[in-house]
C-alpha positions as CSV (number, residue, x, y, z in Angstrom):
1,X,-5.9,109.1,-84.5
2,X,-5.4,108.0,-80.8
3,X,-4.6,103.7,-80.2
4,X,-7.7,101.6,-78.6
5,X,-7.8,101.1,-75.0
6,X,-9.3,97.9,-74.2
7,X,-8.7,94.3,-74.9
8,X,-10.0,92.4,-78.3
9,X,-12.7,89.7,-78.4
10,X,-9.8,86.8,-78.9
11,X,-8.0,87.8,-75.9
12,X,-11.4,87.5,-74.3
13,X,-11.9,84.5,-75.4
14,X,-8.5,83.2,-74.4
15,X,-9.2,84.1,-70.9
16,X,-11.6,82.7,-71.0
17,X,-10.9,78.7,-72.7
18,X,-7.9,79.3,-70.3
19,X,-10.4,80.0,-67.3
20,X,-13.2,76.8,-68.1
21,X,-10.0,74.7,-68.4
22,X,-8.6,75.5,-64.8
23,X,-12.3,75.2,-63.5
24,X,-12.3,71.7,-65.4
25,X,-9.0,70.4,-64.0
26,X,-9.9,71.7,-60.3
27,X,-13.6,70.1,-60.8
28,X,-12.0,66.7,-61.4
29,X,-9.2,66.8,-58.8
30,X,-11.8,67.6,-56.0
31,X,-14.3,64.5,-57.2
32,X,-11.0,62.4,-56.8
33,X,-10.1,64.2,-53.4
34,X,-13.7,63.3,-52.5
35,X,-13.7,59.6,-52.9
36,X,-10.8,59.2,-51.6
37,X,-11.8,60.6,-48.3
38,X,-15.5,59.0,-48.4
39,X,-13.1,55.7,-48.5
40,X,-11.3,56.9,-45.6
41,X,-14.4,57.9,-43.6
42,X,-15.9,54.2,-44.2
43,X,-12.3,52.8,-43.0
44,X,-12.1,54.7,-39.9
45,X,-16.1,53.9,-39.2
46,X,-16.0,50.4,-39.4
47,X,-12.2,50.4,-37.4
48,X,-13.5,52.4,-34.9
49,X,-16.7,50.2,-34.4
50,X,-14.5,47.1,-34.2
51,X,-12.2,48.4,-31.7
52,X,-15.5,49.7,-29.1
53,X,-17.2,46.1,-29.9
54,X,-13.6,44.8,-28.6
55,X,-13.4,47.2,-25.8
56,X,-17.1,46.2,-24.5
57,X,-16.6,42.4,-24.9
58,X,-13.0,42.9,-22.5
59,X,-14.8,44.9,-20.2
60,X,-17.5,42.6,-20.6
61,X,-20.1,45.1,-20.8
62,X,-23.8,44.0,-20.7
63,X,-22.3,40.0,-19.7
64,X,-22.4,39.3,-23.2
65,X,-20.1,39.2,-26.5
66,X,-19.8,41.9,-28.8
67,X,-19.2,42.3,-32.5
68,X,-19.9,44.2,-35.6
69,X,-21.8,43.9,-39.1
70,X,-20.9,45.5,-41.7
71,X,-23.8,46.0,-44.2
72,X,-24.0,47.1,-48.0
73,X,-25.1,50.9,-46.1
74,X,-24.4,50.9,-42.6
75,X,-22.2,49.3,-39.9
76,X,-24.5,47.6,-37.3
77,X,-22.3,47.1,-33.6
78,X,-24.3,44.6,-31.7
79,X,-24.8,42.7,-28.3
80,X,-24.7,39.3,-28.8
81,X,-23.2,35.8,-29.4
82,X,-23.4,36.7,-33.5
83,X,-25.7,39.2,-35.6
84,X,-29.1,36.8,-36.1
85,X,-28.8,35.8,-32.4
86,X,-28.2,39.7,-31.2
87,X,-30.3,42.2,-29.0
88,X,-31.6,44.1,-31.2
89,X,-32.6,47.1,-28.3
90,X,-29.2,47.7,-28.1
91,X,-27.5,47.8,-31.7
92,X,-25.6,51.1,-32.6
93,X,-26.4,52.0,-36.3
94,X,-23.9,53.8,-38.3
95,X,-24.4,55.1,-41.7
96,X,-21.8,54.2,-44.4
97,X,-21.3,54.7,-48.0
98,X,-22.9,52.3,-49.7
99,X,-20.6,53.4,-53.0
100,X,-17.8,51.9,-52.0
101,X,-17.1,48.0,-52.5
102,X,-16.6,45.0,-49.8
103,X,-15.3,41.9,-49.7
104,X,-14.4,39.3,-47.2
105,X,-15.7,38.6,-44.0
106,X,-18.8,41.5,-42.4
107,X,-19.2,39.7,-39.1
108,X,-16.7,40.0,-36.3
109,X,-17.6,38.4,-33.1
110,X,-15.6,39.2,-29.4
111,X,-16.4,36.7,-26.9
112,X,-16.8,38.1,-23.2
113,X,-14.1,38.9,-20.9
114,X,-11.9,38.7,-24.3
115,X,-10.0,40.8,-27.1
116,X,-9.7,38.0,-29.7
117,X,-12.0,37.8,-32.0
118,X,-14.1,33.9,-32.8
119,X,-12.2,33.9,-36.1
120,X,-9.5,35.5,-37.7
121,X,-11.1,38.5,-39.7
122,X,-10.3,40.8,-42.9
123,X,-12.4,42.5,-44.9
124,X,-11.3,44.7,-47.7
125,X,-13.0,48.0,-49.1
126,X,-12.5,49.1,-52.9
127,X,-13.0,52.2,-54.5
128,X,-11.6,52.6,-57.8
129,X,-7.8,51.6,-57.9
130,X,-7.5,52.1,-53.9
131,X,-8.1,49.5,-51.4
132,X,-8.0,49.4,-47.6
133,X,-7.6,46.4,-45.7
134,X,-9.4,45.9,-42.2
135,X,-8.1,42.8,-40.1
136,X,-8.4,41.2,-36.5
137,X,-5.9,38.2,-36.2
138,X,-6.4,35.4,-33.9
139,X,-4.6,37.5,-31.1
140,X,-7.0,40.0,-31.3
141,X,-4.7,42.9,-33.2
142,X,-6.3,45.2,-35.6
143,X,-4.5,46.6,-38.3
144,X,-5.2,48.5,-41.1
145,X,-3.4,48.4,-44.5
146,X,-3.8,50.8,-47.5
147,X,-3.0,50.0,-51.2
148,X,-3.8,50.2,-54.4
149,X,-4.9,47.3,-56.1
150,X,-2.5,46.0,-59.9
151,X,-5.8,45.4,-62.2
């Protein structure tokens, strides 16, 4: 009698419990991966908005100030002594997630022919355990800060 070629139905079956549990493992490492960059993405946004409402209010573009809002799902850049007293014709509207949590401040005004801000700002996004901190001090230095918060 010649041996059987093949492979038995529990070694099939431990390739494959071993295969669902890889696929598991990878499918929650990539969802982490993920919101760790859509918090990234929403950091560099609203930085990058700051720092071109700064730039326009220096080069005192359109003889007015400059400043941003951030909003629950989008960044607004506006023309303008503050967001209700803005031009609305010539906001920029950005897109951002609104998963992610704020708090702090979500106004920051430039005045013309300046790079400080009115006021001191900082605002600080949240998702999950990781936090990034946005802020303009009174010399008109931006700085970003990443962490994770201790609760």
């Amino acid at each position: 009698m010649k041996p059987c070629k093949g492979f038995s139905l529990v070694e099939t079956m431990i390739v494959i419990a071993l295969m669902m549990l890889l696929a598991t493992t990878g499918y929650v490492a990539s969802l982490s991966i993920i919101r760790w960059q859509s918090l990234l993405n929403d950091t560099n946004l609203i930085t990058s908005q700051i720092a071109l409402a700064q730039m326009h209010a220096y080069s005192q573009r359109d003889g007015q100030s400059h400043g941003v809002k951030i909003l629950s799902n989008e960044v607004v850049r506006f023309t303008g002594d503050s967001y209700a007293l803005r031009d609305q014709e010539l906001d920029v509207v950005l897109p951002r997630a609104g998963s992610i949590s704020l708090t702090g401040d979500t106004e920051i005004v430039f005045t013309e022919g300046g790079l400080a801000p009115i006021q001191p700002f900082i605002i600080i996004l949240e998702m999950g355990i990781r936090t990034h901190e946005i802020s303009v001090s009174s010399y008109g230095i931006l700085d970003t800060t990443t962490g994770i918060s201790e609760s």
